[in-house]
N, C-alpha and C positions, 0 to 999 in steps of 0.2 A: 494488657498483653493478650493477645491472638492465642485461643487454643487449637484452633481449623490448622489443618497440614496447608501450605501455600498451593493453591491450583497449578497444576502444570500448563494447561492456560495462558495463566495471569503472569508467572513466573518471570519470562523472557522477552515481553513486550519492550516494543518501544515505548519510551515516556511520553511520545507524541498520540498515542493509542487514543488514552481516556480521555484529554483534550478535544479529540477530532470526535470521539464518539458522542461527546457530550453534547458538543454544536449540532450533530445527524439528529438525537434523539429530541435535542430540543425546537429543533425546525420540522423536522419529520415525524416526530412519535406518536402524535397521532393519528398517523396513518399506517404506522406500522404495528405488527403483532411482537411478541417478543422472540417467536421463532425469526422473524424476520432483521430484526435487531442483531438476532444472534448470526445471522449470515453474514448482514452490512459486515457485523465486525472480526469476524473470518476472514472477509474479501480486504479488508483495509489493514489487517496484521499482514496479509500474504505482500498485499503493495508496499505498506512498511520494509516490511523485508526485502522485496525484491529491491527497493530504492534504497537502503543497509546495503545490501550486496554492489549496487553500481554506483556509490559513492568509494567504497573500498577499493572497486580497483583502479590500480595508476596508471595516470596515462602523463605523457609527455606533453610539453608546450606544444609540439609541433604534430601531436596528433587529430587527426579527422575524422569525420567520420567513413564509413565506409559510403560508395557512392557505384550505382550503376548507371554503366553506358549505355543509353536507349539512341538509337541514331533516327532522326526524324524521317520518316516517308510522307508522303504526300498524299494520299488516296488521287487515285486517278478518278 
């Protein structure tokens, strides 16, 4: 049994975190330092997250994307 308090960190990740971080560090580690490790996996919690948040919301069969109208000109 664990006597350390749980990292607030570590806490709230996705389960896909330490999977993906395992594959960076074992393709990449040695090239990276451990501050840098420690960014990758900042930047891949944030992505996690952000890709949590846009799995959550609903959308309808019959929704699209959003789409602008650029009208073609010609260069003269």
């Amino acid at each position: 049994m664990s006597t350390q308090p749980p990292d607030p960190k570590t806490e709230d990740q996705d389960p896909a975190l330490r999977p993906l971080l395992d594959i960076i560090q074992s393709r990449y580690g040695g090239r990276l330092d451990e501050s840098q490790l420690d960014q990758v996996s900042e930047q891949l919690a944030g992505l996690l997250r952000d890709a949590a948040r846009l799995r959550a919301y609903p959308l309808a069969n019959a929704d699209e994307p959003f789409s602008v109208f650029r009208p073609f000109r010609k260069e003269w």
